[in-house]
N, C-alpha and C positions, 0 to 999 in steps of 0.2 A: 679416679677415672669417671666415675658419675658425676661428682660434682663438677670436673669442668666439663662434662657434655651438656649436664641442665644448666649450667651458665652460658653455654654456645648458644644452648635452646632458650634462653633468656634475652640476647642481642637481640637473635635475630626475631622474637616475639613481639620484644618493643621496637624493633624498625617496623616492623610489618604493621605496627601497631597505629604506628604516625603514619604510616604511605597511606593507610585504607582509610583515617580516619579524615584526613587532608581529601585524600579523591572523592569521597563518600558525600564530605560537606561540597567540596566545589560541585559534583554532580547533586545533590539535593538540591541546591541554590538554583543551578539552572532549570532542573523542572520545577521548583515551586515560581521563577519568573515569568511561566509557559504557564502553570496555575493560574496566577495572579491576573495577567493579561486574558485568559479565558471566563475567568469571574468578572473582570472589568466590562467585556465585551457583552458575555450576556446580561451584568443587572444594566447596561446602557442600554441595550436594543430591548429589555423589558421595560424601559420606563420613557423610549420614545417610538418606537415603531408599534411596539405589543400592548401599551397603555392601555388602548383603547381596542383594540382587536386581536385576534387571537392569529398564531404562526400559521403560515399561505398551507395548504394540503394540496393534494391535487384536482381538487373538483375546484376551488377556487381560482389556482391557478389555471385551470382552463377555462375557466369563468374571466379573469381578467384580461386572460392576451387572446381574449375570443377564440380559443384551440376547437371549434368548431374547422374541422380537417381542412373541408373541403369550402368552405368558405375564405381562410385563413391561404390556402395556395393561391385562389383566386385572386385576393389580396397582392399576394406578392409575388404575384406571375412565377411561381415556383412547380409549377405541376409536372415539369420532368426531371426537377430532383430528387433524386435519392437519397438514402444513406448506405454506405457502404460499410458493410461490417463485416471486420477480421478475423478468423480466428486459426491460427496455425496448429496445426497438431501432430505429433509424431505418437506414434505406437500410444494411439487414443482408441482403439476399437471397441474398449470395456464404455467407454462413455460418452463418445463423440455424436452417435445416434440418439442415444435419448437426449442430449443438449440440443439438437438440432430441432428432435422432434417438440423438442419443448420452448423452444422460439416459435416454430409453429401453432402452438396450443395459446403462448401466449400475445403472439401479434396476431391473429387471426383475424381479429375485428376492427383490427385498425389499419386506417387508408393513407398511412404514411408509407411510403416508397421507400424499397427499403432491398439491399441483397447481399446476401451473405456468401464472402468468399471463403475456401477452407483449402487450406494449401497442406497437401499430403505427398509424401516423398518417394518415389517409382518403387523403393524395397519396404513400401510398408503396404503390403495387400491388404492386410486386416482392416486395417482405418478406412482408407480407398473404399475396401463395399462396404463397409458403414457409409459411409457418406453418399454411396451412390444409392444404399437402399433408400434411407433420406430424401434424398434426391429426386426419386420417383413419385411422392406425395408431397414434395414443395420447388415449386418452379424456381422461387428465391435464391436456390442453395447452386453458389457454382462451386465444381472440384478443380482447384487448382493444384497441378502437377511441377514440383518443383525443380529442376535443371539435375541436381544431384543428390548422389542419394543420400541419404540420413543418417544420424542428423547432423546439420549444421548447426549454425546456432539459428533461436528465434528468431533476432534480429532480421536477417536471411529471409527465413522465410517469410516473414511480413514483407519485405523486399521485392519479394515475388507478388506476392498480392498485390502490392502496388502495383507495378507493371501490368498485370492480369486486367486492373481495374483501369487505366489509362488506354488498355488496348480496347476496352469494352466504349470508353466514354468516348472515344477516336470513332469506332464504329458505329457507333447507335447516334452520335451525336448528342447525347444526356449525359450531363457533366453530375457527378456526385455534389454532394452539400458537405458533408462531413465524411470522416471515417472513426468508425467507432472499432475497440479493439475488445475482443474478448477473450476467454481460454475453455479447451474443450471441455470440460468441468464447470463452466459456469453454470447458474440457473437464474440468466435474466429476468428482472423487472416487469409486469404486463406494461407499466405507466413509464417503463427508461426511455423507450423512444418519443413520447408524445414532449417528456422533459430535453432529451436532444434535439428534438425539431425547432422547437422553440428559442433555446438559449443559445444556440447555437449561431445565431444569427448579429449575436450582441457580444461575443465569446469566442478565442478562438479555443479555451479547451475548455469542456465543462467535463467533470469529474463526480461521479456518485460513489457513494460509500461503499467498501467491501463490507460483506456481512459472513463471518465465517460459520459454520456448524461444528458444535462438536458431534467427532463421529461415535455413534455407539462404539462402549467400551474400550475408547482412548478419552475419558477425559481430560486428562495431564497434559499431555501428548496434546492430541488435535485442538481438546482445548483452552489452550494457551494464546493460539492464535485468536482467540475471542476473544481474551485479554487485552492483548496487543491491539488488535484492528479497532476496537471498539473506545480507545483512548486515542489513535492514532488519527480516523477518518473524525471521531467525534470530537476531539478538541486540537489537538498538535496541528491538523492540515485549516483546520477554522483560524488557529493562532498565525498558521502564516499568509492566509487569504488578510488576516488583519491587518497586521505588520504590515505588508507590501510584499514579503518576501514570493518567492515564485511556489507554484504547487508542482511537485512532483505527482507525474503520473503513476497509479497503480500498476497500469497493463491490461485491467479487464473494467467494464461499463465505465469505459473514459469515452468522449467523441473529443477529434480535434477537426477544424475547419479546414474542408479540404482545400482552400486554398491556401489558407496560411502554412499547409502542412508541403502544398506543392511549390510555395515560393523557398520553404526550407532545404527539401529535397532539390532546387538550383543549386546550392551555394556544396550539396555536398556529393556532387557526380550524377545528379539524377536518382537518386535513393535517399529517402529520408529518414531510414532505422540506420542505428550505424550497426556494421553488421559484425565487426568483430571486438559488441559488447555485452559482455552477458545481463544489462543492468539498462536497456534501450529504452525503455519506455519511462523510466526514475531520468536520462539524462536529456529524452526529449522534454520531458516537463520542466525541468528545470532550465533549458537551453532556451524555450520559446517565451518561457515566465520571463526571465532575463531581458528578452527583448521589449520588454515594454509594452506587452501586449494584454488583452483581458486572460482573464483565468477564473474561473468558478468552482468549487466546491458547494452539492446540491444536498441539500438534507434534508429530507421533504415526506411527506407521509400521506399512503393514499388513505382509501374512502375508508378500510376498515383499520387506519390506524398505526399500519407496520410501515417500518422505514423503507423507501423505493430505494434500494441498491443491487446490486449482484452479489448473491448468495453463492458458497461454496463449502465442501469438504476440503478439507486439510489432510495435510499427512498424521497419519495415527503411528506410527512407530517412530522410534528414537532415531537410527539410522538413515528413515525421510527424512526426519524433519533438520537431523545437522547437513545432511546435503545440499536440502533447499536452501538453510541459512547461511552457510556458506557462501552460495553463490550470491546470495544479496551480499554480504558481508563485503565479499571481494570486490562486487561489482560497482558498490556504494562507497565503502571505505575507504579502497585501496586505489582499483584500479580507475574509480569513478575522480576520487582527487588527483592523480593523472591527468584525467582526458579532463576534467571540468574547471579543474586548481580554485581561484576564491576570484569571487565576484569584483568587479573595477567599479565601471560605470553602465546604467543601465542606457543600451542602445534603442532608442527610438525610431519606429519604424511608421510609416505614411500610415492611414488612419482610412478609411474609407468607409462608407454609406455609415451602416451607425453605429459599427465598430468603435471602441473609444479605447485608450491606454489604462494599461490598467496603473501607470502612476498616475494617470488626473485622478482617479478615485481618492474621495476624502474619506478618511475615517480618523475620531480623534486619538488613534492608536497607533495609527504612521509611522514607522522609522524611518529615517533616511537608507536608501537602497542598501546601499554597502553596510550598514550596519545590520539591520533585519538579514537581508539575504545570507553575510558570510558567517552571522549567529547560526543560523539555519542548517548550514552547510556543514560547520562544527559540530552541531548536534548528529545529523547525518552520520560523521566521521569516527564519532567518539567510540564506536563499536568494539573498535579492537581494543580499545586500550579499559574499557568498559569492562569489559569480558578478563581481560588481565588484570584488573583490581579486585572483579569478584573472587578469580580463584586465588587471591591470595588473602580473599576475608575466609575464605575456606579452610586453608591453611591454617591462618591464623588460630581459627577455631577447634584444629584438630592439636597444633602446639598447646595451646593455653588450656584445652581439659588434661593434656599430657602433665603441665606443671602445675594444675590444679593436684592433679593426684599424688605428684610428688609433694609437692607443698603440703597436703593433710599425710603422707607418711614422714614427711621430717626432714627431706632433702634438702627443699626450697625454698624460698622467700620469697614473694613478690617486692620489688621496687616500689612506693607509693607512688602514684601518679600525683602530675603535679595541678594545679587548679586550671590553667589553661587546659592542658590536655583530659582532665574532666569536663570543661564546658564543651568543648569542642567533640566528645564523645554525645556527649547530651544534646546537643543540635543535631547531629548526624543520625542519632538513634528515633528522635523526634520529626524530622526529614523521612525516614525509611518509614515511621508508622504514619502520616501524612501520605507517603506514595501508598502505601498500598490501600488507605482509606480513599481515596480517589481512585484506584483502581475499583476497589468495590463497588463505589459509587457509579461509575458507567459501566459496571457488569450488569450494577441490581435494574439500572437504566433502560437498559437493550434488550436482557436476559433473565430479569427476574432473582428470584434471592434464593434459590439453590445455587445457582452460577455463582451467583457474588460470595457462596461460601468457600468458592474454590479457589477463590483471591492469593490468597496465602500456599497453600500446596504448589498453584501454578505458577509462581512467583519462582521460586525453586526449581522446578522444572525448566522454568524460560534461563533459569542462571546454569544452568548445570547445561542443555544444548544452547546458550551463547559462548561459554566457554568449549564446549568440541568443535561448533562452529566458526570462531576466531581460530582455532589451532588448523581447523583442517583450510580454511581459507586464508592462512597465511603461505599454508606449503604450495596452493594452486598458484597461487598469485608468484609465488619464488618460480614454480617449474615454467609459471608462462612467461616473468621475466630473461628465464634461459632459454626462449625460444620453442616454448610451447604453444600451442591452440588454443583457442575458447570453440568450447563445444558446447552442445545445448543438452546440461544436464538435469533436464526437465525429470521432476516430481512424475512419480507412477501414481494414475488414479485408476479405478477399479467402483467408486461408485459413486453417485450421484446426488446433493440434496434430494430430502423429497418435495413433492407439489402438490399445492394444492387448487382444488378447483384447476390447474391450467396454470396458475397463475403465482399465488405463493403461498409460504406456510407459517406457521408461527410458531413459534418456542416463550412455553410457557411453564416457569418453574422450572427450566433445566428438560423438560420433555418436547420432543416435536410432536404437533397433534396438524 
């Protein structure tokens, strides 16, 4: 009876053993071609743009495009534009006031035009007099009241902000420039807007980097998302501004051109979030990239050196963070290959003042559309099926000490592996410590070399909630295909990065100071 149960447990060791080691390589392949194409791009721009001078900051970039404000509108008869910036919030009262007040601390000094809408839903009192106390120390901040009660999804409620801001720019006659999108948890940039104002003009999205925090005592946990974002904004979104492919939006310190964003909203009823997806601003980015139009990813660093993006906490418990990922998962994976399916031909769309396509841009990295983009897309996809190869390297691991043990009491035998299936072990195993040395490398990058110790620990953690989050985002996506809702099952925050000066903070060695 034992023997043929560790021979059962034998089959099925050596299947598991081919499927993980087959997925394992094909997935190492494709991120080390995302490597490769990211070393290629930076030693080029090192040795023809950076030769001779050093990467733009933000003093120099305001030095070049003469960001002298108020000279600069005059310039381009721009003095009653705006920007208009989004931020929808539901049962946001623990953080929705200090964000606000901390766009105040940190635009203060600057004469870009600029108003912030915040759309709160008639059954959330709490958030409401947040924002009205807000409110009362900054003219900027309008409360937007949304139709029903909460929550809907995001989508929606950007929706409304829309309309909100159309009915404003109807009445005042001041048409916005952009709309930037943020969440009530963000801790804006003091330099995001002077970089929106600017690029915006040449761009219909320009996109800054997320910058996550880990939250005191969730290392694991919240900081993983370091991991993640800090490969993601820092080389994966650079590799497909390269390529040609389209940049997906974050959802938070993105601006899109508010006309590009209004000629979209024609084509889709007068609304340009679509509203019943939980994944709106990943399919606006992708939808408008598509069209042929510019797109920027900004990575730039001010006076004292830190990278200018939107900073945030993350979910610190287990049970956040497979919720959130989930819904990416579903929104991206599943329901997102639905509603986006694989790229054709890239449509071209009229070109105006000095707007340009962002397929004229040369770079000698180019793919042809359809290839960069519906690579891209796949990578996007691979999530679920990602997450189902990990837990069966899991498995695998807990069978094979099971037969290791029998095998030293006498049971067992191992089968010798054959020399292909040793090489092909050996690439793969060589592949895993390459990603995670690259991961360490833009941990130790952003965050210093306690971070990049947690390389390996967080690695684990990201594998362990990708597989809850695959399992639990397959069941939503089954009950929504029987006729369920998308609801907006936004992330609970409760606190806030910290700030510094107003403005921002640093993490150094693993510590914020």
């Amino acid at each position: 009876m034992i023997d043929t149960i560790l021979y059962i447990l034998g089959v099925v060791q050596t299947e598991l053993l081919l499927f993980c080691v087959i997925w394992f390589l094909i997935g190492g392949i494709d991120d080390l071609l995302v490597d490769i194409i990211w070393m290629i791009r930076w030693c080029y721009r090192r040795l023809t743009f950076y030769r001779h001078k050093k990467p733009m900051d933000i003093e120099s970039f305001k030095h070049k495009y003469d960001l002298n404000y108020s000279s600069l509108r005059e310039k381009q008869n721009t003095q009653y534009e705006y920007h208009a910036i989004f931020i929808p919030a539901w049962r946001e009262a623990d953080v929705i006031g200090e964000m606000l007040n901390g766009c105040k601390r940190a635009w203060m000094n600057s004469t870009i035009a600029h108003r912030i809408y915040v759309g709160c839903y008639p059954n959330d009192n709490d958030t409401i007099a947040q924002v009205i106390e807000a409110a009362k120390f900054n003219p900027n901040i309008s409360l937007i009241l949304c139709k029903n009660d909460g929550p809907t999804t995001k989508a929606d409620c950007l929706n409304q902000l829309w309309r909100a801001m159309l009915r404003d720019e109807l009445k005042q006659g001041i048409k916005a420039k952009s709309v930037i999108l943020h969440d009530a948890e963000d801790r804006p940039h003091a330099d995001s807007l002077a970089i929106f104002d600017r690029l915006i003009c040449k761009n219909d999205i320009v996109q800054l980097p997320v910058i996550p925090i880990a939250a005191p005592g969730s290392q694991l946990v919240s900081g993983h998302y370091c991991d993640e974002f800090c490969e993601s904004h820092g080389k994966a979104m650079v590799v497909r501004e390269a390529i040609g492919a389209a940049i997906p939006l974050a959802g938070v310190g993105c601006a899109i051109e508010r006309n590009c964003l209004g000629r979209w909203a024609l084509n889709k009823n007068g609304l340009p979030f679509a509203g019943d997806s939980v994944t709106e601003d990943y399919e606006l980015g992708i939808q408008i990239g598509s069209a042929g139009r510019g797109a920027i990813m900004v990575r730039m660093k001010d006076k004292d050196g830190q990278l200018i993006g939107t900073s945030s906490y993350f979910p610190t418990s287990l049970d956040a963070a497979i919720k959130q990922k989930s819904r990416w998962v579903m929104g991206i994976a599943l329901s997102g290959w639905d509603r986006l399916g694989w790229a054709t031909e890239r449509s071209e769309q009229p070109i105006t003042h000095e707007r340009r396509s962002a397929s004229t841009k040369k770079y000698p990295l180019r793919l042809p559309f359809n290839m960069g983009e519906n690579w891209m897309r796949l990578r996007d996809r691979r999530g679920i099926f990602s997450a189902l190869t990990i837990c069966f390297a899991y498995i695998l691991a807990v069978l094979s000490g099971i037969l290791f043990i029998a095998q030293y009491a006498g049971y067992f035998n191992f089968e010798p592996l054959s020399e292909n299936m040793q090489f092909m072990i050996l690439c793969s195993s060589l592949l895993m410590l390459w990603r995670l040395f690259m991961r360490s490398a833009f941990l130790y990058y952003h965050y210093g070399f306690v971070q990049a110790c947690y390389a390996l620990p967080r690695m684990i953690t990201s594998n362990i909630i990708a597989i809850l989050a695959a399992r639990r985002a397959v069941i939503l996506y089954y009950k929504y295909c029987f006729g369920g809702t998308m609801i907006w099952e936004k992330t609970q925050h409760d606190i806030m990065p910290p700030s510094y000066d107003g403005h921002r903070f640093t993490v150094t060695n693993g510590k914020q100071s």
